[in-house]
C-alpha positions as semicolon CSV with decimal commas, in nm:
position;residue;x (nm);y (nm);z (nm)
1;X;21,504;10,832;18,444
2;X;21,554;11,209;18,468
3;X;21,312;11,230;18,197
4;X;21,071;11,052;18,411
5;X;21,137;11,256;18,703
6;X;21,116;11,631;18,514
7;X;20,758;11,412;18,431
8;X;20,653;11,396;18,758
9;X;20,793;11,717;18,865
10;X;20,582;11,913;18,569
11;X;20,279;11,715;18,674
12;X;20,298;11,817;19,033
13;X;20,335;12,190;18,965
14;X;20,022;12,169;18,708
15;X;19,800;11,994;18,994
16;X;19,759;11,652;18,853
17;X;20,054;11,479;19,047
18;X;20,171;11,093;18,909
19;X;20,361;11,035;19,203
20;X;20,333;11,103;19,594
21;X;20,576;11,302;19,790
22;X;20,731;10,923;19,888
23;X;20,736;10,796;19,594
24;X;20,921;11,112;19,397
25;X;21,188;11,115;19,735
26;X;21,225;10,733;19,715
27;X;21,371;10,765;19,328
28;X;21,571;11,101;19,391
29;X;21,719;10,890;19,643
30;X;21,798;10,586;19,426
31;X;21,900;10,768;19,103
32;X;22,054;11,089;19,266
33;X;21,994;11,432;19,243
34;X;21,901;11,380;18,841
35;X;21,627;11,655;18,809
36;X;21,700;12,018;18,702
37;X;21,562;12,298;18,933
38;X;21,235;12,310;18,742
39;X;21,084;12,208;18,471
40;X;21,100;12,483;18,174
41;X;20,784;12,654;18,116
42;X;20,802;12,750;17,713
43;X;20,495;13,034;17,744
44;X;20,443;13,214;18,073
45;X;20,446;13,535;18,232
46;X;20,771;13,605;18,432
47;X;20,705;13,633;18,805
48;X;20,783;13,989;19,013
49;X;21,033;13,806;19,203
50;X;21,118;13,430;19,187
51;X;20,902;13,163;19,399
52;X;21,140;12,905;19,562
53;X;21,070;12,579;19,636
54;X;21,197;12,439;19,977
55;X;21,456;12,202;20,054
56;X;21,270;11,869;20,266
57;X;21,398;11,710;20,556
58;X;21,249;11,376;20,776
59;X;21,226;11,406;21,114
60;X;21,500;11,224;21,285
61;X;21,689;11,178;20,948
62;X;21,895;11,442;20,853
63;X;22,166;11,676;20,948
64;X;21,980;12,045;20,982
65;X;22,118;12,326;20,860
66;X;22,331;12,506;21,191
67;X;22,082;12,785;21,223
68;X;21,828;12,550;21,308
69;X;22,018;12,471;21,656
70;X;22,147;12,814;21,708
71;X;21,917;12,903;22,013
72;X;22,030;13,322;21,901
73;X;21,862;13,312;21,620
74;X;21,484;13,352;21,611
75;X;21,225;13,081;21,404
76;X;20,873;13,081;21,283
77;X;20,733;12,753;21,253
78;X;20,439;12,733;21,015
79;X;20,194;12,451;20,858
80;X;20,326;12,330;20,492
81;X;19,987;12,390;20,358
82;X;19,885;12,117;20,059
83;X;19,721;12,326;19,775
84;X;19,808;12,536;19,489
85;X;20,047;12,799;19,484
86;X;19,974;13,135;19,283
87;X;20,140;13,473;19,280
88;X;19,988;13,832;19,337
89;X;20,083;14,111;19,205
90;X;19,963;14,504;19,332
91;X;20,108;14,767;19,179
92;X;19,987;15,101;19,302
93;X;19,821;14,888;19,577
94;X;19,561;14,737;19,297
95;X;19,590;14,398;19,228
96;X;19,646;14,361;18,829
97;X;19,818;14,033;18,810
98;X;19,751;13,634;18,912
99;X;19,980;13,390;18,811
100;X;20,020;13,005;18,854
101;X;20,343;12,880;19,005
102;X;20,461;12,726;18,644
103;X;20,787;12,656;18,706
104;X;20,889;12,931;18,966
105;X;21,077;13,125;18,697
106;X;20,734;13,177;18,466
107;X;20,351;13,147;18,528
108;X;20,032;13,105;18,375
109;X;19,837;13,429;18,376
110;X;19,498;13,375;18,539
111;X;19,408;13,751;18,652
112;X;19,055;13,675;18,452
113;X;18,940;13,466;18,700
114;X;18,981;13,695;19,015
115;X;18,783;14,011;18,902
116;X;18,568;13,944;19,235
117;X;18,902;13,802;19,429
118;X;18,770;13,902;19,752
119;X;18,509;13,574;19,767
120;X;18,780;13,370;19,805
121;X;19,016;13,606;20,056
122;X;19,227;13,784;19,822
123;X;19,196;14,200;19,843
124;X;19,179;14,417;19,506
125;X;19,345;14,666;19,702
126;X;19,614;14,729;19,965
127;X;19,734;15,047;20,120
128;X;20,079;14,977;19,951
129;X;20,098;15,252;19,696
130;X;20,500;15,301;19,678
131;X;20,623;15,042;19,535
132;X;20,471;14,711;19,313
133;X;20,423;14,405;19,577
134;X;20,463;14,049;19,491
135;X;20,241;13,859;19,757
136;X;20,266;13,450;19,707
137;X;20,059;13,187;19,896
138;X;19,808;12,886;19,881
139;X;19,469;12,805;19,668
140;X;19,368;12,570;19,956
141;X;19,036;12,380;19,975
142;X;18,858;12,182;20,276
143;X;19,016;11,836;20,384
144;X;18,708;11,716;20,408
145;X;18,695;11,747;20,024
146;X;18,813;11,450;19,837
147;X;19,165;11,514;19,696
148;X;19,158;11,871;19,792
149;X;19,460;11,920;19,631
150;X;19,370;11,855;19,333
151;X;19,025;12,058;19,341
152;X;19,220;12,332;19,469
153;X;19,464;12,312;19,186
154;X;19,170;12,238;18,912
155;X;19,020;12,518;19,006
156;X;19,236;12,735;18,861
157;X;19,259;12,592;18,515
158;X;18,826;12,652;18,481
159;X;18,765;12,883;18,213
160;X;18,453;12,983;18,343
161;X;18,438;13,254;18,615
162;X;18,122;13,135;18,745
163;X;18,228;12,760;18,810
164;X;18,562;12,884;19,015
165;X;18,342;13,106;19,252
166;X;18,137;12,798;19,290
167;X;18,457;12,621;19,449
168;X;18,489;12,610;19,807
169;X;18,867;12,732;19,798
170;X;19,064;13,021;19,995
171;X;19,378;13,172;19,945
172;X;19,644;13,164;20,235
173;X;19,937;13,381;20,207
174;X;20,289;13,307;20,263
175;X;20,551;13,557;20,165
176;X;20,587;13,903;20,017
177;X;20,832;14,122;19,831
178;X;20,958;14,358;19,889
179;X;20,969;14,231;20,248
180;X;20,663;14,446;20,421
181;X;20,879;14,486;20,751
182;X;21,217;14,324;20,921
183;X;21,047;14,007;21,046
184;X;20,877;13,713;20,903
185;X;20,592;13,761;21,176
186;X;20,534;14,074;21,099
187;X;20,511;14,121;20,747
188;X;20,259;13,842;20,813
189;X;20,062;14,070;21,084
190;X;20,083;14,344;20,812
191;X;19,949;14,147;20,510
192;X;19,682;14,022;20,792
193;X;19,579;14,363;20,844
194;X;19,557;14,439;20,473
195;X;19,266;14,164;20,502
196;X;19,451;13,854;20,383
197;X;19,448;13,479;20,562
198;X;19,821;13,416;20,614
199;X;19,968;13,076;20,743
200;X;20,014;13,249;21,079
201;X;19,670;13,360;21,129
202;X;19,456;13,041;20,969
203;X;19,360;12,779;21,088
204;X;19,558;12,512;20,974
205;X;19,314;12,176;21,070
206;X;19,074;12,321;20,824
207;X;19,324;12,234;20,516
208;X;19,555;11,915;20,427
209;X;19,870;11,983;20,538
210;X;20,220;11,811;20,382
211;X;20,485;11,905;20,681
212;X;20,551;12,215;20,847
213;X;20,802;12,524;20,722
214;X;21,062;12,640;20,939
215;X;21,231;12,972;20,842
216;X;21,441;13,226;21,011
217;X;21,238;13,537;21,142
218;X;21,477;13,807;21,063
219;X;21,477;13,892;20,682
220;X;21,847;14,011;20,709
221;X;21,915;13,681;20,881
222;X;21,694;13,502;20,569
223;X;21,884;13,702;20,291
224;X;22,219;13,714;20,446
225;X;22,230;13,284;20,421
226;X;22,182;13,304;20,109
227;X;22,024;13,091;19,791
228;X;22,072;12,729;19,651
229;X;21,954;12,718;19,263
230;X;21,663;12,537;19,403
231;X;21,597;12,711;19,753
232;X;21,637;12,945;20,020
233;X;21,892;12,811;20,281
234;X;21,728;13,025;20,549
235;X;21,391;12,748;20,544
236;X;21,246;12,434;20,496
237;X;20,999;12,193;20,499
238;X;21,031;11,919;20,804
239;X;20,791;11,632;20,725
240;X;20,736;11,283;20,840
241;X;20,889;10,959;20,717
242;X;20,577;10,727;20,580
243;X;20,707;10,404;20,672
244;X;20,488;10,196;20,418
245;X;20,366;9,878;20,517
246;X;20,510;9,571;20,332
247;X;20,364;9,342;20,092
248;X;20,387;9,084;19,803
249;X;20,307;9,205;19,402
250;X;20,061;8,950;19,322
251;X;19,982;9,036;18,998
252;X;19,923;9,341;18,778
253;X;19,581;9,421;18,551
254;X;19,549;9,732;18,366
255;X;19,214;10,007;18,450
256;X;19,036;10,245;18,271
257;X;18,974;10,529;18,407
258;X;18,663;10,729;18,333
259;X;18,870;10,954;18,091
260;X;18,962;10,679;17,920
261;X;19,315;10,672;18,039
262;X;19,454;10,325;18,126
263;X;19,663;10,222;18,423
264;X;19,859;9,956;18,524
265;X;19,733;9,839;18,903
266;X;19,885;9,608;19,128
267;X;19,686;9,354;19,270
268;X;19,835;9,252;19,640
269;X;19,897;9,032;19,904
270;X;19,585;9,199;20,110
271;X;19,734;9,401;20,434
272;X;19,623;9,652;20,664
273;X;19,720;10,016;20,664
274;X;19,554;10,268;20,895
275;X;19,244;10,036;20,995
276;X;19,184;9,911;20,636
277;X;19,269;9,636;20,407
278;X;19,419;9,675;20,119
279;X;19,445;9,412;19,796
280;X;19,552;9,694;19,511
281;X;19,786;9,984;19,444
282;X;19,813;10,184;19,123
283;X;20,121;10,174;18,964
284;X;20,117;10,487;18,797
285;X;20,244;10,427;18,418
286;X;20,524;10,196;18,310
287;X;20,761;10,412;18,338
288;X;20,701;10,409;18,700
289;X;20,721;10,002;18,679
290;X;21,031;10,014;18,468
291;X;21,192;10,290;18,726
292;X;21,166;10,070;18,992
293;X;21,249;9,715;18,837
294;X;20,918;9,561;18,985
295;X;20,809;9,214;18,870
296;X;20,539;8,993;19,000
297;X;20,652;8,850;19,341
298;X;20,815;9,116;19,465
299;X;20,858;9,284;19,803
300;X;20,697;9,638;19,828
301;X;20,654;9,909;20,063
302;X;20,262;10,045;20,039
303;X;20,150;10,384;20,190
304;X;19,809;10,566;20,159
305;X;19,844;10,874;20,021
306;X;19,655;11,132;20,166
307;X;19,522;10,862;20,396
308;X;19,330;10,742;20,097
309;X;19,492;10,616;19,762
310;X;19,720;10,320;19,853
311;X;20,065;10,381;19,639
312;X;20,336;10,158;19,616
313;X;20,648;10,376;19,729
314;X;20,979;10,130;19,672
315;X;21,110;9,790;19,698
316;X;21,126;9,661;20,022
């Protein structure tokens, strides 16, 4: 199982995900915390500084951390934007590296691709000229794409220059170190003013969202609580509970996809979810059958990822 799990973890960070966010939370949940902080990335270029993920909470299931109620202590409350995350890196205020965010440790260099970075928001310079600057953030696309996510994320593994600038993708920053000032807000107003989107300046019902961030404003606040192996304790990402809808396993036929790849689909007990019926689910790969000990007749709880892909998330 943790096998299966670094799986699904490695496929999310490349952009191809095998599982939802619901599915992946269901089996931490069942198994335990089995997965290591990342998955190892054997070739990459080591990040400036290190690129966190953030620890997830449910609304309305889970003990927040104390800061969180502490009315003293100031918060920013942000959209979780759903796209790829890269790294930038200025040194002398030029930009002269772009990385993936690989496992968080490591990256995959893709400067070649953003020799005309400003098309899709990103600056070649900044008036930073003191000290190297390590600016992360988004490769978001549209909603109204289908699975922007993923063309987001594809985008950045084209080898040709002149297909990426065809791709209707921006870049929304997040973060940047060597912290730009002594609050959250405005390092963000500064890296605004230095001509980048961030996620307190865009507008957020343009892109797919997963949840929203909440972070302490004051950096000495942020540093001072400190570091997980996995995440910062001063944020993290509050999303919503999908609830699933349940259903009966019917029976299961295997597709081909137009790749070639094959995979297992569960035909269903037809329901409705969000104003349409569903009769199928995909099941991902057998290890994802195995995982979850599903057999023909069983109980299931069905979601629609994205509002789109119906996904079998657990037993009922």
């Amino acid at each position: 199982m943790k096998n299966f799990l670094e799986a699904a973890r490695k496929a999310y960070y490349e952009g191809d995900p095998i599982l939802s966010d619901a599915q992946y939370d269901a089996l931490e949940r069942k198994y335990g915390e089995l997965s290591t902080p990342g998955y190892i990335l054997e070739d990459g270029i080591p990040h400036y500084s290190r690129m966190f993920s953030l620890q997830k909470f449910y609304e309305g299931e889970a003990q927040f951390p104390s800061w969180y109620t502490n009315s003293n202590i100031a918060k920013v409350d942000t959209p979780k934007l759903d796209g790829a995350a890269i790294s930038l890196l200025y040194v002398q205020g030029n930009l002269v590296q772009v990385l993936t965010r690989g496992d968080g440790y490591k990256g995959t260099d893709i400067t070649h691709l953003f020799d005309n970075s400003e098309k899709i928001g990103i600056p070649s310079k900044i008036p930073v000229e003191r000290l190297p600057v390590h600016i992360m953030g988004e490769v978001v696309a549209p909603k109204t794409i289908p699975n922007a996510r993923n063309y987001a994320s594809g985008a950045l593994s084209l080898k040709s220059k002149e297909e990426f600038y065809k791709r209707n993708i921006t870049f929304v920053a997040y973060e940047a170190y060597p912290q730009l000032d002594e609050t959250y807000i405005a390092a963000m107003e500064k890296l605004n003013n230095y001509g980048f989107d961030t996620v307190l300046h865009t507008d957020s019902s343009i892109f797919p969202t997963d949840g929203r961030v909440i972070r302490v404003d004051s950096y000495a606040k942020y540093e001072g609580l400190g570091f997980t192996s996995k995440h910062p304790k001063g944020a993290f990402a509050l999303k919503e509970r999908t609830e699933g809808v349940v259903t009966v396993i019917l029976d299961v036929v295997w597709q081909t996809g137009k790749t070639g790849k094959v995979t297992p689909v569960a035909i269903l007990e037809p329901i409705e979810i969000e104003g349409a019926v569903v009769s199928r689910a995909t099941l991902n790969n057998v290890g994802f059958i195995q995982a979850l000990n599903l057999e023909l007749g069983d109980e299931v709880l069905v979601e629609r990822s994205g509002g789109i892909i119906p996904r079998i998330i657990s037993k009922a």
